[in-house]
BAVEX-879998 format. One record per residue: z, x, y of N, C-alpha, C, O in turn; residue number from 1; residue in one letter. Coordinates in Angstrom, 2 decimals. Example, Ala and Ser with C-alpha at 12.3 -4.5 7.8 and 13.67 -1.06 7.14 Angstrom:
BEGIN
    n.c3    n.c1    n.c2   ca.c3   ca.c1   ca.c2    c.c3    c.c1    c.c2    o.c3    o.c1    o.c2   k r
    7.80   13.19   -5.69    7.80   12.30   -4.50    7.80   13.20   -3.30    8.46   14.24   -3.32   1 a
    7.08   12.85   -2.25    7.14   13.67   -1.06    7.87   12.90    0.03    8.04   13.41    1.14   2 s
# end
This chain:
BEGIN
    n.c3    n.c1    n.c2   ca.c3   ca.c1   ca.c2    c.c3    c.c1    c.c2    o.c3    o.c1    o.c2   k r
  -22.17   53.44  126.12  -22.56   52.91  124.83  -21.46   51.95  124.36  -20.34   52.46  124.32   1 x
  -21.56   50.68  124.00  -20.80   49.63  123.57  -20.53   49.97  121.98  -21.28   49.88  121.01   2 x
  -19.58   50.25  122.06  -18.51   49.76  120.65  -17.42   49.29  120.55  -16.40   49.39  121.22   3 x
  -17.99   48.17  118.67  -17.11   47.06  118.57  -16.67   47.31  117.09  -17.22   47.13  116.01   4 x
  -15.63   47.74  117.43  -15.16   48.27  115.85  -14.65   47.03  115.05  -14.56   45.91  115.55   5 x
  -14.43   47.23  114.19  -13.57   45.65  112.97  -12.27   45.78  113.19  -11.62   46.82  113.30   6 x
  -11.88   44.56  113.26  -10.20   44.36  113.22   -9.88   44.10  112.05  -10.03   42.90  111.79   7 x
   -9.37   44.93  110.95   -8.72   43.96  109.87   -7.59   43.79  110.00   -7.09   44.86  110.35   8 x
   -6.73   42.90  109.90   -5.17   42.82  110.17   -4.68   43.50  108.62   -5.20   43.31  107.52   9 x
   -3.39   44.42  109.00   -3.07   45.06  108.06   -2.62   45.09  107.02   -2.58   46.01  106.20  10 x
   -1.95   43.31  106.96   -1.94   42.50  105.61   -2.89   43.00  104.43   -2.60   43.30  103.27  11 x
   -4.10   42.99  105.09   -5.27   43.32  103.94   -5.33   44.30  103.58   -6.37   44.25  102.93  12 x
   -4.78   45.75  103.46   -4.66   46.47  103.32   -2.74   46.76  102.33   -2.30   47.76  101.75  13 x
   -2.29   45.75  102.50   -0.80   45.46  101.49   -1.18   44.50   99.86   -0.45   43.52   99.71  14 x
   -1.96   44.67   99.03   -2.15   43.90   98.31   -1.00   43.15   97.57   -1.34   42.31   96.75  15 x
    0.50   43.40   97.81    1.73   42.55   97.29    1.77   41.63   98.11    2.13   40.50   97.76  16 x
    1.39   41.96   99.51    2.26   40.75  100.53    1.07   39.58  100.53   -0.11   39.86  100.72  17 x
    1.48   38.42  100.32    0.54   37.08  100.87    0.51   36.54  101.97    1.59   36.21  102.48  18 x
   -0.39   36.36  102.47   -0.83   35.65  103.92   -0.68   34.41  104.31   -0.37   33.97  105.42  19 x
   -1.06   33.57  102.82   -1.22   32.19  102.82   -1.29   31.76  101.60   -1.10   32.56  100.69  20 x
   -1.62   30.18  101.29   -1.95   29.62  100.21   -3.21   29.16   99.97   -3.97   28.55  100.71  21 x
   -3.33   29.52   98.82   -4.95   28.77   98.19   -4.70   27.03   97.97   -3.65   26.53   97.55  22 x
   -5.60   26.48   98.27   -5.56   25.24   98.04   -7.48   25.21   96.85   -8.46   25.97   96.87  23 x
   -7.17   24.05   96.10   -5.99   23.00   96.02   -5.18   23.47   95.00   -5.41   24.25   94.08  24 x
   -3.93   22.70   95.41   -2.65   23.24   94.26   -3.19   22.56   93.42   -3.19   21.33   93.45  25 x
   -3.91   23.51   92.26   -3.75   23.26   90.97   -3.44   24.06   89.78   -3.98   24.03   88.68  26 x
   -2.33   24.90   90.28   -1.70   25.98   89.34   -0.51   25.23   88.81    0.05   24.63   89.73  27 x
    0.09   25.06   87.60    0.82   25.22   86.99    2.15   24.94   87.95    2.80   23.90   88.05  28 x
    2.38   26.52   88.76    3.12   26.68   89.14    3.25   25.88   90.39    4.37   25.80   90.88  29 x
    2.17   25.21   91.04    1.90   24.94   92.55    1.37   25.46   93.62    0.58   24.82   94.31  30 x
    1.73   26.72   93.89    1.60   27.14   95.02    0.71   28.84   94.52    1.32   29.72   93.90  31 x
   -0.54   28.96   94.89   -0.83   29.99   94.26   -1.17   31.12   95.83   -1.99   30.78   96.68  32 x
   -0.66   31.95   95.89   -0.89   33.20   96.94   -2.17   33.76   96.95   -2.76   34.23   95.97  33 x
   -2.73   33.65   98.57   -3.88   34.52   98.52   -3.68   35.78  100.00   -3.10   35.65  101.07  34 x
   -4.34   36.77   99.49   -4.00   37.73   99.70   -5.12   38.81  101.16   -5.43   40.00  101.09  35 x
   -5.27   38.40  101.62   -6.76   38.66  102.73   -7.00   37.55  103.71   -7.26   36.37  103.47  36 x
   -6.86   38.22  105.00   -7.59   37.43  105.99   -8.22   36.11  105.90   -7.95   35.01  106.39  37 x
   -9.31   36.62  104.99  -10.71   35.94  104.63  -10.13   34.52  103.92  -10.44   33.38  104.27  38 x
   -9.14   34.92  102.73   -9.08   33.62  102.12   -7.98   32.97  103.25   -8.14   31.78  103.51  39 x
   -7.33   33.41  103.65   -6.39   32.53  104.55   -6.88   31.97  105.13   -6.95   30.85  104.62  40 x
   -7.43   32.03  106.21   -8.29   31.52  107.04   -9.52   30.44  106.67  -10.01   29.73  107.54  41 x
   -9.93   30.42  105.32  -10.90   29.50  104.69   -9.87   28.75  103.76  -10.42   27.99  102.97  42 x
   -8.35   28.79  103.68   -8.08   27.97  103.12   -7.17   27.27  104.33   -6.50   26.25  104.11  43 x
   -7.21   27.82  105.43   -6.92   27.31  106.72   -7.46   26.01  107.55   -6.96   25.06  108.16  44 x
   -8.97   26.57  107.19  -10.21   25.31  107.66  -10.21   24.55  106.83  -10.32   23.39  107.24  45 x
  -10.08   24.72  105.25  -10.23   23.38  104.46   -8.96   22.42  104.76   -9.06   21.20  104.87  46 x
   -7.95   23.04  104.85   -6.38   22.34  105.35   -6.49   21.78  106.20   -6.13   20.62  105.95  47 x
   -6.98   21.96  107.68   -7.31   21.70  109.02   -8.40   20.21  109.04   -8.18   19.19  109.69  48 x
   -9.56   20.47  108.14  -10.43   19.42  108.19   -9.89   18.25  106.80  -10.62   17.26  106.70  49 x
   -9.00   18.32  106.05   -8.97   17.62  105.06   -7.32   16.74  105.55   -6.85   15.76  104.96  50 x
   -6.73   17.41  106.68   -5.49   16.35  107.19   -5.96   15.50  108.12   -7.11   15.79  108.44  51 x
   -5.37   14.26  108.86   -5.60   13.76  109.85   -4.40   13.60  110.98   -3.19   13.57  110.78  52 x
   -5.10   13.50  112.19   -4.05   13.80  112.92   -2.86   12.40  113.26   -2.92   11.22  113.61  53 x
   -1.99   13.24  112.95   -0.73   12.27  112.75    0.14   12.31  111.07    1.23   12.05  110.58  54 x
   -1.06   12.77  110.73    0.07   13.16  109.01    0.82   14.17  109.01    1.44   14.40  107.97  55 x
    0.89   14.57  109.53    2.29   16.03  109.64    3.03   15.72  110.83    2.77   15.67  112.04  56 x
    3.91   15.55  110.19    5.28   15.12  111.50    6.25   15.89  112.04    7.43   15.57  112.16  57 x
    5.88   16.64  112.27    6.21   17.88  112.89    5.26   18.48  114.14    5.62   18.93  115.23  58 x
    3.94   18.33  113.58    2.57   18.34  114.44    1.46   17.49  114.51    0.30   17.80  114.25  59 x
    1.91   16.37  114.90    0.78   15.03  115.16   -0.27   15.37  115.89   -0.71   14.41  116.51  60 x
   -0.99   16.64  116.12   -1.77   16.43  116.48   -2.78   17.36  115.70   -3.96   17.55  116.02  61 x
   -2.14   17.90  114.64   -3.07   18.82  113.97   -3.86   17.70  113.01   -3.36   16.62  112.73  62 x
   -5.07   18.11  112.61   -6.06   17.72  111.83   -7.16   17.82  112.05   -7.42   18.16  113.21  63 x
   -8.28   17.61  111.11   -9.70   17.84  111.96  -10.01   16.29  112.12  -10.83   16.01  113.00  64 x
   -9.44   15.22  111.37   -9.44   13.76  111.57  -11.00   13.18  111.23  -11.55   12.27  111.85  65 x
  -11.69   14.11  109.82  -13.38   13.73  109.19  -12.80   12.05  108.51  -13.64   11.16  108.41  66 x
  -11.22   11.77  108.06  -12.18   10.42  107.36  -11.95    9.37  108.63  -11.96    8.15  108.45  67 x
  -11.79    9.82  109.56  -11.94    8.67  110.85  -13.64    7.98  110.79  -13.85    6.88  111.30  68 x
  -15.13    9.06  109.89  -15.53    8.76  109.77  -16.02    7.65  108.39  -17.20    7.36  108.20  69 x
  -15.24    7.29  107.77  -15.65    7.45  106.61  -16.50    5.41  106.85  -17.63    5.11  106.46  70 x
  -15.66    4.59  107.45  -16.29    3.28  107.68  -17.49    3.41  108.63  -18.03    2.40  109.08  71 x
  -17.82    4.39  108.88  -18.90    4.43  110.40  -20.41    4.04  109.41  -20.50    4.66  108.35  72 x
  -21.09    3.43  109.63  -22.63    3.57  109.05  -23.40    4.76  108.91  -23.91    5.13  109.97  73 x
  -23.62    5.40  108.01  -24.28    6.65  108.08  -25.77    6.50  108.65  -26.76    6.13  108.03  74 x
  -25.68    6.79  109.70  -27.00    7.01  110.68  -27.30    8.54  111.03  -26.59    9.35  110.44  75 x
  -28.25    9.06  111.92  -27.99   10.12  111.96  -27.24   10.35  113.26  -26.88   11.48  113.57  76 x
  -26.99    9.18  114.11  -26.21    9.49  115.26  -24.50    9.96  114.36  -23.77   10.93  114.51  77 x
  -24.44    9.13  113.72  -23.27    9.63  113.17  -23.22   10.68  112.68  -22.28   11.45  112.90  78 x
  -24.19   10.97  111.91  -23.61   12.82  110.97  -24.36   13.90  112.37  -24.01   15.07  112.52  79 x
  -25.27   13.32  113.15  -24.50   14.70  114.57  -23.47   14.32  115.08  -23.24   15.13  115.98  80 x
  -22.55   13.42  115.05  -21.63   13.13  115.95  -20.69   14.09  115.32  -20.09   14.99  115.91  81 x
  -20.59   13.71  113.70  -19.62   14.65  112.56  -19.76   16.00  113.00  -18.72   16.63  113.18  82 x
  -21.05   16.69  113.26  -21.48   17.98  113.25  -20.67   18.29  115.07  -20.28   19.41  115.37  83 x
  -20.62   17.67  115.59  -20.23   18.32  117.18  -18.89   18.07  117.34  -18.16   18.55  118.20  84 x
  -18.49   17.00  116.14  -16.92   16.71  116.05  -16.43   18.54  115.60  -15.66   19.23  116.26  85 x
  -17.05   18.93  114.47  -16.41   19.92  113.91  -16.56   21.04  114.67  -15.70   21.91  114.81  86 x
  -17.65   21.03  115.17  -18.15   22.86  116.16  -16.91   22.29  117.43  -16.12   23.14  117.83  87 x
  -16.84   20.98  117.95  -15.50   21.80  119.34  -14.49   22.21  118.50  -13.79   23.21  118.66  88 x
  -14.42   21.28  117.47  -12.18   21.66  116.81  -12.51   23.10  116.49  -11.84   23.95  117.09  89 x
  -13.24   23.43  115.81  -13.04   25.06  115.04  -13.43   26.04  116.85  -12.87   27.06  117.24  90 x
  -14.13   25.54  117.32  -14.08   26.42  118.95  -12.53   26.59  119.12  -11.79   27.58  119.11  91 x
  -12.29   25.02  119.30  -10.49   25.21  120.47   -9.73   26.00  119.26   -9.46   27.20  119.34  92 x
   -9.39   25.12  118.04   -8.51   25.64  117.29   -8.61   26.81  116.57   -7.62   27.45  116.21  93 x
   -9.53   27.06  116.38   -9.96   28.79  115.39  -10.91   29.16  115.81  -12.05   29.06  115.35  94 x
  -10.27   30.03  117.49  -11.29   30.86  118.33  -11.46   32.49  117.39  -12.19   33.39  117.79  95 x
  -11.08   32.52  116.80  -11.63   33.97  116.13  -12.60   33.81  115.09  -12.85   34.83  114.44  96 x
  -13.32   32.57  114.71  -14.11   32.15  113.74  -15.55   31.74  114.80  -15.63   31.14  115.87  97 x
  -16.49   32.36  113.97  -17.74   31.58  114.79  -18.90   30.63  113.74  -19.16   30.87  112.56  98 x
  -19.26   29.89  114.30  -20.25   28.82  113.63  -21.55   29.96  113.16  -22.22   30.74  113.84  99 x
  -21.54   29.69  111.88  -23.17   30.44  111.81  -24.25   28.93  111.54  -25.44   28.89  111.87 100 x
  -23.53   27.85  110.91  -24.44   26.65  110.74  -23.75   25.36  110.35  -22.73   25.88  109.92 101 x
  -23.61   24.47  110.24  -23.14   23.08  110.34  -24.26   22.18  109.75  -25.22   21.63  110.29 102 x
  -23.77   22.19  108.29  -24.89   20.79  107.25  -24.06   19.42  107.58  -22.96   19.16  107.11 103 x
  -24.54   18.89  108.16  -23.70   17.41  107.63  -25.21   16.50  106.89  -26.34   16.43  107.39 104 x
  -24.86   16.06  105.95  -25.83   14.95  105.21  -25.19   14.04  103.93  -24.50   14.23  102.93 105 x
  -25.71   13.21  104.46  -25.30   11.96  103.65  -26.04   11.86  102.14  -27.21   12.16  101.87 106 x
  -24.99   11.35  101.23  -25.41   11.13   99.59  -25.52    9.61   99.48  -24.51    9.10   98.98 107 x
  -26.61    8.68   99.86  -26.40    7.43   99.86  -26.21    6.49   98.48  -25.88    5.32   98.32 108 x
  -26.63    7.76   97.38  -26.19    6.89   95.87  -24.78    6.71   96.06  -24.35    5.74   95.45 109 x
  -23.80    7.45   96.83  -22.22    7.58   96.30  -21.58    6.87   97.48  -20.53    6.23   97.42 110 x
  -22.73    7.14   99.14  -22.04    6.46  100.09  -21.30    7.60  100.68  -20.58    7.58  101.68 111 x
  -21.58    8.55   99.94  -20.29    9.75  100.46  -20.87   10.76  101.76  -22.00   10.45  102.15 112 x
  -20.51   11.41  102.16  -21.28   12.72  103.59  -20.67   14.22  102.67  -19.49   14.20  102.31 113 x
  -21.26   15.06  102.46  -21.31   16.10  102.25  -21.56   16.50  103.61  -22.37   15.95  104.36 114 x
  -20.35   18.07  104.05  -20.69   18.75  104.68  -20.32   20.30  104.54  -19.34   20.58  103.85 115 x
  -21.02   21.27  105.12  -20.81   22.36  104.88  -21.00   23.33  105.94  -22.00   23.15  106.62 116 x
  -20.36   24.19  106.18  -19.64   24.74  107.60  -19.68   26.72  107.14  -18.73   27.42  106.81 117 x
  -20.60   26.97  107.25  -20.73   28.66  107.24  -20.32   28.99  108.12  -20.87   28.50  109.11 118 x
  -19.53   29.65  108.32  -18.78   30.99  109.56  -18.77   32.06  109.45  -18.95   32.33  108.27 119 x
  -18.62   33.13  110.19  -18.67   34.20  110.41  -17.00   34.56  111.24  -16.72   33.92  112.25 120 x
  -16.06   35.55  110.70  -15.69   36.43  111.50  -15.83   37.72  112.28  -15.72   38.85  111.82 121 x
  -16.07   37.41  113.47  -16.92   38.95  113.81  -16.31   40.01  113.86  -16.83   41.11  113.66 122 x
  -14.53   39.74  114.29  -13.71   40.78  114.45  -13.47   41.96  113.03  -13.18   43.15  112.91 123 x
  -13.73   40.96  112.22  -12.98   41.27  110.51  -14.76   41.67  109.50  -14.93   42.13  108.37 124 x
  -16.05   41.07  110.85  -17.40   41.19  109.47  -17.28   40.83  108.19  -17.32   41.55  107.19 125 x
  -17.08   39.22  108.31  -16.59   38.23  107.22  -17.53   37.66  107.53  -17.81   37.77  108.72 126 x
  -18.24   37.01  106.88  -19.25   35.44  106.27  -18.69   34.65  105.22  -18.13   35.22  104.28 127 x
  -18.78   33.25  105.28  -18.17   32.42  104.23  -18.93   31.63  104.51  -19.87   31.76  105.29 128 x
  -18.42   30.11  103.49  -18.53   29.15  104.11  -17.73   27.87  102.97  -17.27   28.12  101.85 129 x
  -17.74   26.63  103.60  -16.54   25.82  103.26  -17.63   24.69  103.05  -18.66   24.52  103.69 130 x
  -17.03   23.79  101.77  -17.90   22.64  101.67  -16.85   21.61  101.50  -15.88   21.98  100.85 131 x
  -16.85   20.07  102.06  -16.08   19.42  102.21  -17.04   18.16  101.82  -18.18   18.14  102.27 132 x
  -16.55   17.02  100.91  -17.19   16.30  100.88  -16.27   14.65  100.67  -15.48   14.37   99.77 133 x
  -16.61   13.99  101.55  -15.92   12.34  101.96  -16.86   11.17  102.41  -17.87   10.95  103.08 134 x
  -15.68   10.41  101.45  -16.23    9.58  101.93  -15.76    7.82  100.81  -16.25    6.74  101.13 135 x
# end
């Protein structure tokens, strides 16, 4: 009989200690602490898809690199191209996250692409999802 128990890492279970940061800094203070897997990791992907690669100089190669699209013509070859851009990076780079669905669609009053990226952690039995919008 197959069993697959949950991993929570034990952070989540320390409610003083922080994992990571919430973005966007708009506290007062700057930097506001979040405290769970769950938000780390979703404020991980918004970090990941909102840098491009080469802006951190330390790691030129991190980013998810979305406004590479932003001059492209919104066709729909382009917003699947957006959609298969994002399912390999979150494969290679955040193998413990899985795709549950991938919106990409265009707002042509603004010119802008709305997209939105539901995941699932299976280890942790987490669902979210992240909305990003450029353009």
């Amino acid at each position: 009989m197959a069993f697959n128990p949950l991993v929570i890492p034990t952070t989540d279970f320390q409610p003083n200690v922080g994992v990571g940061v919430n973005l966007p800094f708009s506290n007062p203070q700057c930097f506001v602490s979040n405290f769970t897997s769950k938000d780390s990791i979703k404020n991980n992907l918004i970090n990941y898809f909102l840098t491009e690669p080469g802006e951190r100089l330390d790691n030129p190669e991190f980013g998810g690199g979305l406004r590479s699209f932003i001059f492209e013509q919104i066709t729909n070859g382009t917003l699947s191209g957006i959609e298969d851009d994002i399912s390999s990076k979150i494969s290679t780079y955040f193998p413990s996250v899985s795709i549950s669905a991938i919106n990409v669609g265009a707002v042509e009053d603004t010119n802008t692409i709305n997209v939105v990226i539901k995941y699932t952690i299976p280890q942790q039995g987490v669902s979210d999802e992240i909305e990003i919008n450029f353009g």
